[in-house]
N, CA, C and O atoms as a GROMACS GRO file, in nm:
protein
  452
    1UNK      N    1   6.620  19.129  -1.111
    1UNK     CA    2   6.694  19.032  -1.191
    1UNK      C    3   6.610  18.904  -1.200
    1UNK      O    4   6.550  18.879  -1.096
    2UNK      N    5   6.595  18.824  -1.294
    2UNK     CA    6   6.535  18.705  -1.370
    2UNK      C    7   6.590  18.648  -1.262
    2UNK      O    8   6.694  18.683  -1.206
    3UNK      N    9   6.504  18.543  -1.228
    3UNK     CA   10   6.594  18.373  -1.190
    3UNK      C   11   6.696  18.321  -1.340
    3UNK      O   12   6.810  18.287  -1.309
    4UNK      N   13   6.672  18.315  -1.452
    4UNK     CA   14   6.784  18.289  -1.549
    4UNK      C   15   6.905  18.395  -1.578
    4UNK      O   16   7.005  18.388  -1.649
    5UNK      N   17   6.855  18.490  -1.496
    5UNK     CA   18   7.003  18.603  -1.532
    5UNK      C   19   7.079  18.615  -1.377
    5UNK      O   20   7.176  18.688  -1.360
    6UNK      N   21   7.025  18.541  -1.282
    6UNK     CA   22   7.086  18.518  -1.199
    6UNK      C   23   7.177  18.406  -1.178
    6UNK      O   24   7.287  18.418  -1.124
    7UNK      N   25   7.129  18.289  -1.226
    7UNK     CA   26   7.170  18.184  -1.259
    7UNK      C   27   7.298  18.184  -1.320
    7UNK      O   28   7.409  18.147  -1.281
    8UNK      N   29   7.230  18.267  -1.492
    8UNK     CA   30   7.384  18.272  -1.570
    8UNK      C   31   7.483  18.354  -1.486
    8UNK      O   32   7.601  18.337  -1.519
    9UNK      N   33   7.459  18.447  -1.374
    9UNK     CA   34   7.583  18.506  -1.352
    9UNK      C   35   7.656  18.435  -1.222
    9UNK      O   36   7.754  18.480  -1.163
   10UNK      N   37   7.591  18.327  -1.196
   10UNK     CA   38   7.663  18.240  -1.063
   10UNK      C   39   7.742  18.181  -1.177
   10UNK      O   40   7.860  18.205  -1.152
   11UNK      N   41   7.733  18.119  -1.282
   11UNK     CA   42   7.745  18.045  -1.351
   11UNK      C   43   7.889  18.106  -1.424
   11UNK      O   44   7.975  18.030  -1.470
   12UNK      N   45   7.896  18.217  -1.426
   12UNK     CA   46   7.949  18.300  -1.543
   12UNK      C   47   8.138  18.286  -1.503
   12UNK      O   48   8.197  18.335  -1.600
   13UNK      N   49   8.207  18.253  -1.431
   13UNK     CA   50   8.304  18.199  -1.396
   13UNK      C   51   8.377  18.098  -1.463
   13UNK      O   52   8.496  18.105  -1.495
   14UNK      N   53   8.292  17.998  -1.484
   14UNK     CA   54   8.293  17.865  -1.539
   14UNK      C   55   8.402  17.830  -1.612
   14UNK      O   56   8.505  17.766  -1.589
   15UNK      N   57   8.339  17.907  -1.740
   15UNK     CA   58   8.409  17.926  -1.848
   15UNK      C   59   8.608  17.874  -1.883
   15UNK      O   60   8.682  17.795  -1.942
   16UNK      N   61   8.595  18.065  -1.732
   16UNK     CA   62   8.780  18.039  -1.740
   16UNK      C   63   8.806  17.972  -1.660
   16UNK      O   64   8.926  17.976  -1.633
   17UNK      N   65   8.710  17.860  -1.566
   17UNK     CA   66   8.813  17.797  -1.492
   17UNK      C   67   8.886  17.622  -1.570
   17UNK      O   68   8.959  17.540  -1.516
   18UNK      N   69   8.829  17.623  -1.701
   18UNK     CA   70   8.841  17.497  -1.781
   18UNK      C   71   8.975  17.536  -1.813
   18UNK      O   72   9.029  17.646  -1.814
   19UNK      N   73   9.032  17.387  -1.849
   19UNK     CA   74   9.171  17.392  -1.897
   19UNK      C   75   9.127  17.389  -2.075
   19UNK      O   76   9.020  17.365  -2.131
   20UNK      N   77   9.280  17.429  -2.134
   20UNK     CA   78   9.263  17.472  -2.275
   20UNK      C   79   9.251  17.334  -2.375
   20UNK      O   80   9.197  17.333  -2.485
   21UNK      N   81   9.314  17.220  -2.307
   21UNK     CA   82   9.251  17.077  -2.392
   21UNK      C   83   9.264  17.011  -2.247
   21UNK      O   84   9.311  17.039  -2.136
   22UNK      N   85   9.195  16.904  -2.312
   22UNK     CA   86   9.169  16.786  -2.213
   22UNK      C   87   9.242  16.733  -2.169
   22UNK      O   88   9.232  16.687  -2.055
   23UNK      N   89   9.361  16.718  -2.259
   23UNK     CA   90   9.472  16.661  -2.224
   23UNK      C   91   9.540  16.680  -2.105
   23UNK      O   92   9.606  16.597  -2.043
   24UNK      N   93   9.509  16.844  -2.066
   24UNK     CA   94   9.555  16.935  -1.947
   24UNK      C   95   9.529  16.824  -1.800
   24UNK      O   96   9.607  16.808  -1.706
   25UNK      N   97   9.416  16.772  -1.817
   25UNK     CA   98   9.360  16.680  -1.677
   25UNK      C   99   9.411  16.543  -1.666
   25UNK      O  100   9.363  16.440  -1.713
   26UNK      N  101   9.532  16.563  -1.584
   26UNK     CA  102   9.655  16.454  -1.553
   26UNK      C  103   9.616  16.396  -1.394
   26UNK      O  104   9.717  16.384  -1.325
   27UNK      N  105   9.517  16.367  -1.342
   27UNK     CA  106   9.446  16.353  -1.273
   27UNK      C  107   9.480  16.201  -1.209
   27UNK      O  108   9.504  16.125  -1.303
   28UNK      N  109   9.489  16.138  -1.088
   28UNK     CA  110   9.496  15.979  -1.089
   28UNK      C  111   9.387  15.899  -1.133
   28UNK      O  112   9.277  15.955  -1.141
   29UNK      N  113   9.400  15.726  -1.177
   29UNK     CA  114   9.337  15.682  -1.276
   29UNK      C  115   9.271  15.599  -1.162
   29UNK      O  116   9.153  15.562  -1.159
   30UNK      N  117   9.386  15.573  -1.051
   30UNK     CA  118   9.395  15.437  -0.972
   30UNK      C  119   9.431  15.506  -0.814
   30UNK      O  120   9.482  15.618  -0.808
   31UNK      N  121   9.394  15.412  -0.666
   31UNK     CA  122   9.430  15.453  -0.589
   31UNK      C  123   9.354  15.564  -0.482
   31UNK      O  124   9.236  15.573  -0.517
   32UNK      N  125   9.373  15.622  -0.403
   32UNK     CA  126   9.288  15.718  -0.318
   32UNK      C  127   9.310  15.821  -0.326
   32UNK      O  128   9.428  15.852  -0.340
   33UNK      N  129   9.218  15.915  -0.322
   33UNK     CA  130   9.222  16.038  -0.384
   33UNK      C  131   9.146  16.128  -0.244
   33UNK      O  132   9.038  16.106  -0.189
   34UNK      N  133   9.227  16.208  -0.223
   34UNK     CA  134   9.200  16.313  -0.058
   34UNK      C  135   9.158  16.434  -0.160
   34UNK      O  136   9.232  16.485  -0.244
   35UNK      N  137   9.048  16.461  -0.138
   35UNK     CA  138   9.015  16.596  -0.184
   35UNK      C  139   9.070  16.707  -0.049
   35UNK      O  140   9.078  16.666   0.067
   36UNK      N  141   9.110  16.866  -0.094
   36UNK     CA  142   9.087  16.938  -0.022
   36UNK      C  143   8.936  16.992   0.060
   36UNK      O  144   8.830  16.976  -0.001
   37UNK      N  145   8.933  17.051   0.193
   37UNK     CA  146   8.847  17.098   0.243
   37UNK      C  147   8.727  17.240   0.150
   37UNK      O  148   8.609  17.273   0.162
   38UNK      N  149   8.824  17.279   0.076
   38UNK     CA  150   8.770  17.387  -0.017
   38UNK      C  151   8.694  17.331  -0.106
   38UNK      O  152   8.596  17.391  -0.151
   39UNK      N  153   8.733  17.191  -0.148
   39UNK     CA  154   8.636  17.088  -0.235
   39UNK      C  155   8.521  17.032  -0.135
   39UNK      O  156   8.405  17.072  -0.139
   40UNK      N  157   8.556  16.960  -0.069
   40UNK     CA  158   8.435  16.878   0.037
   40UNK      C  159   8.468  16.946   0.113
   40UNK      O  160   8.590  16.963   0.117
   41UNK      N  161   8.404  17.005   0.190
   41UNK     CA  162   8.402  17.052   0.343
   41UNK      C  163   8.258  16.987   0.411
   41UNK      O  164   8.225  17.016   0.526
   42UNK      N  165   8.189  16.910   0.339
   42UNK     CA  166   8.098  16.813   0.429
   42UNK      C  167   8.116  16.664   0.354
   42UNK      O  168   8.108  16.632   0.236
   43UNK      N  169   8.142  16.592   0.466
   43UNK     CA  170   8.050  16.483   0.393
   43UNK      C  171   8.177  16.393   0.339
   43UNK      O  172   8.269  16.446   0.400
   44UNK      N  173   8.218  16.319   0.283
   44UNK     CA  174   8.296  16.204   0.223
   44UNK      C  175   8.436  16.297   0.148
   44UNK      O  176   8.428  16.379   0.056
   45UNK      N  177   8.525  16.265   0.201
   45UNK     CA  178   8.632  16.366   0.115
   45UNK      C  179   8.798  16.266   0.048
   45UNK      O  180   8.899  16.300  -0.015
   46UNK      N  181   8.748  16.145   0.103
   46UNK     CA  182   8.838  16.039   0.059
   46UNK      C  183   8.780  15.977  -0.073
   46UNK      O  184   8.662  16.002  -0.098
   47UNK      N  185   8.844  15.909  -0.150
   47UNK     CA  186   8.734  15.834  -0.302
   47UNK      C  187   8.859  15.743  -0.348
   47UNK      O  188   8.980  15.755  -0.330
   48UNK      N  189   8.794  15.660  -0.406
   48UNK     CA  190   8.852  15.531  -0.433
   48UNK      C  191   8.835  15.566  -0.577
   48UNK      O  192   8.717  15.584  -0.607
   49UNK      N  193   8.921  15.580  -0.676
   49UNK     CA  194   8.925  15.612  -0.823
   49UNK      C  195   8.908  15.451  -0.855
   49UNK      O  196   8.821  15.434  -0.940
   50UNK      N  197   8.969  15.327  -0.811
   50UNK     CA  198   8.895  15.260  -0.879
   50UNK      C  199   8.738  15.175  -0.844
   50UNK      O  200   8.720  15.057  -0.874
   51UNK      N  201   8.634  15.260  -0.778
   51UNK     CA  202   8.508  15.233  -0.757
   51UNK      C  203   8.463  15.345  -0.842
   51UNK      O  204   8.490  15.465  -0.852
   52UNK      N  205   8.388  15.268  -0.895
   52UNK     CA  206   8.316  15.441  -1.021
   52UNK      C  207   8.195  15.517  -0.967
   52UNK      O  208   8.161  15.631  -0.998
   53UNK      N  209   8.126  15.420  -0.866
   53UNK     CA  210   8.047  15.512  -0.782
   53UNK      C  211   8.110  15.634  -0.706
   53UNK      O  212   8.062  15.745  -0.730
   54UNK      N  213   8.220  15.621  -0.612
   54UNK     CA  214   8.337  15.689  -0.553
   54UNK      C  215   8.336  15.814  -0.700
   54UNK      O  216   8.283  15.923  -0.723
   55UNK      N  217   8.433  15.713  -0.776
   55UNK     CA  218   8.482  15.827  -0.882
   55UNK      C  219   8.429  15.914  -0.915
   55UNK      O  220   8.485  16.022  -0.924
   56UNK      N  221   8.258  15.891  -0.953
   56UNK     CA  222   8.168  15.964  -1.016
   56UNK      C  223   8.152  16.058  -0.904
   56UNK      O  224   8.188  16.173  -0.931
   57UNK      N  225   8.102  16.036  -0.774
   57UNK     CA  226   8.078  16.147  -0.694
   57UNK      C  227   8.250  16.244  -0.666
   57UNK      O  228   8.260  16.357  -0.618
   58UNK      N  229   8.333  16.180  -0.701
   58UNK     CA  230   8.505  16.253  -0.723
   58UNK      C  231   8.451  16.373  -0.807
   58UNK      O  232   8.440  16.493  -0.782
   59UNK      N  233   8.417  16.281  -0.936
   59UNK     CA  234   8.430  16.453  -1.034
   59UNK      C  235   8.341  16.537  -1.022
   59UNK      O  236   8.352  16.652  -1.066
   60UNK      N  237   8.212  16.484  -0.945
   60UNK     CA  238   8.091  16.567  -0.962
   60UNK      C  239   8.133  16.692  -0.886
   60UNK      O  240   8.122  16.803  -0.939
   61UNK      N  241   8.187  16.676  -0.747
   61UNK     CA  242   8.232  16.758  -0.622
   61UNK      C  243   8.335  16.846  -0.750
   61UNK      O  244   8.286  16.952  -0.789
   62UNK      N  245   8.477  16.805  -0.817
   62UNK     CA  246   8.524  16.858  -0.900
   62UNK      C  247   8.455  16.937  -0.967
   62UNK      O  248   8.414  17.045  -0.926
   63UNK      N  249   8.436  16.893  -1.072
   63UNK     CA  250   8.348  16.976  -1.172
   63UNK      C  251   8.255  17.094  -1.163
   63UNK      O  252   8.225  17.191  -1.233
   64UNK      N  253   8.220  17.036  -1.034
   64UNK     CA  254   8.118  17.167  -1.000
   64UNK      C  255   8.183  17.262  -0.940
   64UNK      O  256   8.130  17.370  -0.970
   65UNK      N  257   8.276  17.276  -0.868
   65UNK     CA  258   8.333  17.342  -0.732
   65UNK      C  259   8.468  17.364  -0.765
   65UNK      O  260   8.526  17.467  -0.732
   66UNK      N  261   8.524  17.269  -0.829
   66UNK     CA  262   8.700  17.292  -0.865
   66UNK      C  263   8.759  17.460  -0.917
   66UNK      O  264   8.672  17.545  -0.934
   67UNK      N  265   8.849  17.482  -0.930
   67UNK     CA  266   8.971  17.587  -0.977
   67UNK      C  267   9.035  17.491  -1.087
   67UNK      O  268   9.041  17.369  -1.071
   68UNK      N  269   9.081  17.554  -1.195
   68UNK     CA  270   9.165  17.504  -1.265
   68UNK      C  271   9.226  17.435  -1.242
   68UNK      O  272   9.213  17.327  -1.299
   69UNK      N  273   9.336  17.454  -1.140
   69UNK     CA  274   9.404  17.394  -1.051
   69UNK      C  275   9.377  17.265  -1.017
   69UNK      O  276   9.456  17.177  -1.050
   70UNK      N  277   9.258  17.236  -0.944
   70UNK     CA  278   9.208  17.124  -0.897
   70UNK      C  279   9.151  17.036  -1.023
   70UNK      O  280   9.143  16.913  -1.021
   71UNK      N  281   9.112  17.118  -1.131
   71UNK     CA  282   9.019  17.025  -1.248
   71UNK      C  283   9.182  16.930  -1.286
   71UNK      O  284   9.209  16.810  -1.286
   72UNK      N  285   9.238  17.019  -1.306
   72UNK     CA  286   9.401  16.926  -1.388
   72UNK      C  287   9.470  16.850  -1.277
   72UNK      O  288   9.543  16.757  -1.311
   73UNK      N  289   9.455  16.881  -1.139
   73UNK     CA  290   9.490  16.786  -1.074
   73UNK      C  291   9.439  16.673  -1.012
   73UNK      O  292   9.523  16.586  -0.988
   74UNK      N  293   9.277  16.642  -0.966
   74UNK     CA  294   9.207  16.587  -0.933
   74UNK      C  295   9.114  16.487  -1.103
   74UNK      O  296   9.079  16.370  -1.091
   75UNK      N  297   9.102  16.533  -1.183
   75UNK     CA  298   9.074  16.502  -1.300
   75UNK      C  299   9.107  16.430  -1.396
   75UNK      O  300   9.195  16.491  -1.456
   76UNK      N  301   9.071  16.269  -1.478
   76UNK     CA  302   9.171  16.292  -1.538
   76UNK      C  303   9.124  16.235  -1.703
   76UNK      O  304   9.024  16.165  -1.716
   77UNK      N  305   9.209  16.276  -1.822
   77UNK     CA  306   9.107  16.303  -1.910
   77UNK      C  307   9.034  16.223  -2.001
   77UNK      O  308   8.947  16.265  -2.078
   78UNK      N  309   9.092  16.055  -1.984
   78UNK     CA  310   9.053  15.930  -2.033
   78UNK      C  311   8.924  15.952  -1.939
   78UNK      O  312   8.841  16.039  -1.967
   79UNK      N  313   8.907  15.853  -1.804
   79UNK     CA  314   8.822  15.870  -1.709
   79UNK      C  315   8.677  16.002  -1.722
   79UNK      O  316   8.558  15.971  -1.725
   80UNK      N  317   8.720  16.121  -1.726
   80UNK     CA  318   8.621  16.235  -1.745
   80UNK      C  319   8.567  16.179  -1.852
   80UNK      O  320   8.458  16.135  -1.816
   81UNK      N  321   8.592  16.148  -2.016
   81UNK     CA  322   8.524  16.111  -2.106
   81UNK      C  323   8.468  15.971  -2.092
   81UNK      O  324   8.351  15.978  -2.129
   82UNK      N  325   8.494  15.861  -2.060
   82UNK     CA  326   8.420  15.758  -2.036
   82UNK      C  327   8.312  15.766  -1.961
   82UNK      O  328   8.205  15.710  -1.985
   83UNK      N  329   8.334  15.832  -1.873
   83UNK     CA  330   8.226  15.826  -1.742
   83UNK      C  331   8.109  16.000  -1.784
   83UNK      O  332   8.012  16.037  -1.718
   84UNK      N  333   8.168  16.069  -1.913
   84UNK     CA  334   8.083  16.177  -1.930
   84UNK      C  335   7.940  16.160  -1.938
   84UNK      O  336   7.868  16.244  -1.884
   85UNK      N  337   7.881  16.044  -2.011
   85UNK     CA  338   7.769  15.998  -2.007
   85UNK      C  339   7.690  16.001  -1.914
   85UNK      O  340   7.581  16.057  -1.926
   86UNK      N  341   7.728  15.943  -1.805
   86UNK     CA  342   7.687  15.973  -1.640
   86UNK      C  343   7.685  16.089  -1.587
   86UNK      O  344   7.581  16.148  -1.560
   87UNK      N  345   7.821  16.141  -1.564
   87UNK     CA  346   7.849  16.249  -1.507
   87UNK      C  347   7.765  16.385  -1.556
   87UNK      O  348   7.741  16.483  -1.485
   88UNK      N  349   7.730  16.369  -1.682
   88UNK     CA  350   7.673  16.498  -1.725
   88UNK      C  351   7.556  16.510  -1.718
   88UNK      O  352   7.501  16.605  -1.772
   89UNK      N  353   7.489  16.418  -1.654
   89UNK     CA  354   7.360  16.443  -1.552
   89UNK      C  355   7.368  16.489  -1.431
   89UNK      O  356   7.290  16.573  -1.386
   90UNK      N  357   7.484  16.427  -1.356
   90UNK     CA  358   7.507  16.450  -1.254
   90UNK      C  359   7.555  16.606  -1.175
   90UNK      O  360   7.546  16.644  -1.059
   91UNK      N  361   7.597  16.657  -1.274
   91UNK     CA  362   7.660  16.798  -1.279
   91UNK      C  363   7.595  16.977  -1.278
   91UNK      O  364   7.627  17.085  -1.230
   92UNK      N  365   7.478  16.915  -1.373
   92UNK     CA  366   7.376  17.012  -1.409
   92UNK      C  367   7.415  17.085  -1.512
   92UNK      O  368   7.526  17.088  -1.566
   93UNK      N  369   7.310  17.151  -1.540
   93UNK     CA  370   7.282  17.205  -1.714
   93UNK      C  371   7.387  17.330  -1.713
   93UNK      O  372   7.420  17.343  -1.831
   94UNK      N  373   7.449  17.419  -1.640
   94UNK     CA  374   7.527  17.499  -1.637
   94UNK      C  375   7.695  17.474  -1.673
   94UNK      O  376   7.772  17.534  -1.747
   95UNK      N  377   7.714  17.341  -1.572
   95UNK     CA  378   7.831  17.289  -1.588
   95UNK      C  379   7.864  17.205  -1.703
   95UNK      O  380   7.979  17.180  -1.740
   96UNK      N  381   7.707  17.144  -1.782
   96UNK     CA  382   7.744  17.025  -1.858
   96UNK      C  383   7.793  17.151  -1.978
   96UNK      O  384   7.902  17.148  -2.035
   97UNK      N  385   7.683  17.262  -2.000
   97UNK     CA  386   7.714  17.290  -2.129
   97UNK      C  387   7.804  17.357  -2.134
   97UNK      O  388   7.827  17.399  -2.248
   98UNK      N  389   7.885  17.396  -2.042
   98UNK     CA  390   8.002  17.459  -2.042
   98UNK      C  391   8.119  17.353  -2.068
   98UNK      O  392   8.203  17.377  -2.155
   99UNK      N  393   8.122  17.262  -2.009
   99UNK     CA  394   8.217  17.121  -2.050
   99UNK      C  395   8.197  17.111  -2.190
   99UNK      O  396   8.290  17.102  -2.270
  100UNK      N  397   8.040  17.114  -2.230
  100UNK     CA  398   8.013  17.038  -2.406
  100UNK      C  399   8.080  17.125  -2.511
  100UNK      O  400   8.153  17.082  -2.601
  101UNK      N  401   8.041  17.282  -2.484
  101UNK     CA  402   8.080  17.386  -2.527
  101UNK      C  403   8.228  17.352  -2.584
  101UNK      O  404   8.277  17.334  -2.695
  102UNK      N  405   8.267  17.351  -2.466
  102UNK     CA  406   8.434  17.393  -2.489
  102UNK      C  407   8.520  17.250  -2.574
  102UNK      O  408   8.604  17.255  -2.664
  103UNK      N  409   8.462  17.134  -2.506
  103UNK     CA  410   8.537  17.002  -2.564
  103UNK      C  411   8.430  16.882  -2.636
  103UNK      O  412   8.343  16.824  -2.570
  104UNK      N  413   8.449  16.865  -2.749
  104UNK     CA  414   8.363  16.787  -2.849
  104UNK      C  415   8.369  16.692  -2.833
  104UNK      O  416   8.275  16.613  -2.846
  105UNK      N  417   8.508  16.657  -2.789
  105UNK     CA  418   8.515  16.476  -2.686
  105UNK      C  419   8.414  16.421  -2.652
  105UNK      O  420   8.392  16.301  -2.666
  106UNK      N  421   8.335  16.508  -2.598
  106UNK     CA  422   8.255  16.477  -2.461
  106UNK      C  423   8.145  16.423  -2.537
  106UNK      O  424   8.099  16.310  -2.528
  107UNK      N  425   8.111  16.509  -2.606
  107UNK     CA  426   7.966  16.508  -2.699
  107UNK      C  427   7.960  16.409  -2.804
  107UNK      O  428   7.866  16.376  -2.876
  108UNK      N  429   8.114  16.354  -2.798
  108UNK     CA  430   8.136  16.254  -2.914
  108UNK      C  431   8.078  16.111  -2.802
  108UNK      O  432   7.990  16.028  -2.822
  109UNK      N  433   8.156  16.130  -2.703
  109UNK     CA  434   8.120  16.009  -2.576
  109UNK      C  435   7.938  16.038  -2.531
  109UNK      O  436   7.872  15.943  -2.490
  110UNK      N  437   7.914  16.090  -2.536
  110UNK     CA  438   7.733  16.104  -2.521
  110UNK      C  439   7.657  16.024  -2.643
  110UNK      O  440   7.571  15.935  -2.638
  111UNK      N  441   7.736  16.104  -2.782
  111UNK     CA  442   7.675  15.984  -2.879
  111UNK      C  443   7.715  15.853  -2.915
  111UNK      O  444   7.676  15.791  -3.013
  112UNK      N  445   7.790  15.819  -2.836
  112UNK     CA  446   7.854  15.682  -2.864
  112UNK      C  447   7.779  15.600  -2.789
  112UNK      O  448   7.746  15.490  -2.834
  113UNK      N  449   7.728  15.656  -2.620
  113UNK     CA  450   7.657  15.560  -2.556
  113UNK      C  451   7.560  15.494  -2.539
  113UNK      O  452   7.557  15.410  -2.448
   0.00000   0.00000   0.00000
């Protein structure tokens, strides 16, 4: 197997774990945010939603690692698009184009910045 056909099939999950609009990610805006152990199990698992350094490393751990579940609850969908600009470096090329793919929002907030 390729290193790129290995890749796509770590990758290949992704897809269904996105919610069907954005709207779905009702996420807090403000306040402290406890990730589960299944999310962080090393390292910083508390985040301050209103520090955007905090936040940003919030969704990155999300985004990359989340369940549906966690994207709509930990997530939220003003915040994800403002901060997409950033974040979609932060995430990697698997996760971004699967986010870009699915929601045009995003790609609208990339060219705006």
């Amino acid at each position: 197997m390729t290193a790129d056909r290995a890749a796509a099939s770590r990758w290949a999950h992704l897809a269904g774990r996105l919610p069907a609009r954005l709207a779905e990610l009702s996420g807090p805006t403000t306040g402290t945010v406890e990730l589960p152990l299944h999310l962080a199990w090393s390292g910083l698992r508390q985040f301050e939603a209103d520090d955007e350094k905090l936040l940003l490393g919030l969704y990155r751990i999300v985004l990359t690692n989340g369940l549906r579940e966690d994207l709509t609850r930990y997530l939220n969908a003003e915040l994800l698009v403002r901060h997409w600009p950033r974040l979609r470096i932060a995430v990697g090329k698997p996760v971004r184009a699967c986010w870009e793919q699915r929601f045009s929002e995003l790609m609208a907030a990339v060219a705006a910045a």
